[in-house]
MIKETOR-639215 format. One record per residue (C-alpha): x, y, z negated; residue in three letters. Coordinates in steps of 0.25 Angstrom, whole numbers, padded with zeros to 4 digits. Last residue first. Example, Ala and Ser with C-alpha at 12.3 -4.5 7.8 and 13.67 -1.06 7.14 Angstrom:
<nodes>
+-------+-------+-------+------+
|    px |    py |    pz | guti |
+-------+-------+-------+------+
|  0055 | -0004 | -0029 |  SER |
|  0049 | -0018 | -0031 |  ALA |
+-------+-------+-------+------+
</nodes>
This chain:
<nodes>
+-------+-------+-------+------+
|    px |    py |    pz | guti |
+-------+-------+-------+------+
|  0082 |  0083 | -0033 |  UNK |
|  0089 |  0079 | -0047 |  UNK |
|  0082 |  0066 | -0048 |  UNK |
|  0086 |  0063 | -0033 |  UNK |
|  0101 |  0064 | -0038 |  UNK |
|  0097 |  0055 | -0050 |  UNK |
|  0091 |  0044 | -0040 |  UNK |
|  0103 |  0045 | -0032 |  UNK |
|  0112 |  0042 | -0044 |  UNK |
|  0105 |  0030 | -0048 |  UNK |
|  0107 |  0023 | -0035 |  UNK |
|  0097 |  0023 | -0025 |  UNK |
|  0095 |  0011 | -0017 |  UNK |
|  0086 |  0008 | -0005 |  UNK |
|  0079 | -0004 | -0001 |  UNK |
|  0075 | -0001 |  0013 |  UNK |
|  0059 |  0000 |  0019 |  UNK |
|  0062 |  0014 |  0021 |  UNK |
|  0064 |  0015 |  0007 |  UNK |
|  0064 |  0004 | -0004 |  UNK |
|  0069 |  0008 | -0018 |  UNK |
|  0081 |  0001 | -0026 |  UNK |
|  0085 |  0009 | -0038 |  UNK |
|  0100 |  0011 | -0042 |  UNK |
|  0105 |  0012 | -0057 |  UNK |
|  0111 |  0022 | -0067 |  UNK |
|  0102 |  0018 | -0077 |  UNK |
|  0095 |  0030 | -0081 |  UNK |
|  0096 |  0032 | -0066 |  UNK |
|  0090 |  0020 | -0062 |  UNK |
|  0079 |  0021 | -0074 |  UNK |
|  0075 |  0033 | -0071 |  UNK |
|  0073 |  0028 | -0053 |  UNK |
|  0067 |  0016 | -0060 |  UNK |
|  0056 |  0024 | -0068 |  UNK |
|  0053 |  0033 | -0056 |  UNK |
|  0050 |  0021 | -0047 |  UNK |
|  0042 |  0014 | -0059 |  UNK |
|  0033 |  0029 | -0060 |  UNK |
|  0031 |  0031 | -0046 |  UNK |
|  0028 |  0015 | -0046 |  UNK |
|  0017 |  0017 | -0056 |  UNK |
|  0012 |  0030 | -0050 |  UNK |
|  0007 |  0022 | -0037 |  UNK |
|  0003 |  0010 | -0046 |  UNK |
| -0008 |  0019 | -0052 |  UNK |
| -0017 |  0019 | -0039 |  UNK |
| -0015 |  0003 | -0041 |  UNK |
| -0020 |  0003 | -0053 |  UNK |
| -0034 |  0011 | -0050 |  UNK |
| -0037 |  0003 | -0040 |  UNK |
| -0044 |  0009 | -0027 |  UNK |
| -0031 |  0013 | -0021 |  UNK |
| -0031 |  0027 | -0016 |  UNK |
| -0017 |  0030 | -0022 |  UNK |
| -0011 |  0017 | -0015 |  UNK |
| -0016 |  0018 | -0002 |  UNK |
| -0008 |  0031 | -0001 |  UNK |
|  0004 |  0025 | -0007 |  UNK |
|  0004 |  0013 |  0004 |  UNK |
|  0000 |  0000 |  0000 |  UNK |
+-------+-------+-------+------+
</nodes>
């Protein structure tokens, strides 16, 4: 499901789960940092890490 699709969902859980991964993502980009640690994300169909110090970078910006 696409964004979209999911924000006009009929269920009431599954409206919520949008928020829910904006809240998991920016808990493990914290933690990658706190923990000097890269994170794995997929872009352009490609896994794609970003080491602890790009996420501060794009912190500061």
């Amino acid at each position: 499901m696409m964004y979209q699709d999911l924000s006009k969902a009929k269920d009431p859980d599954l409206r919520a789960s949008v928020q829910a991964i904006q809240r998991a993502a920016a808990m493990a980009r914290k933690i990658a940092i706190q923990t000097d640690t890269c994170i794995v994300i997929v872009q352009d169909q490609k896994l794609v890490r970003i080491s602890a110090q790009q996420l501060r970078q794009e912190k500061l910006t």
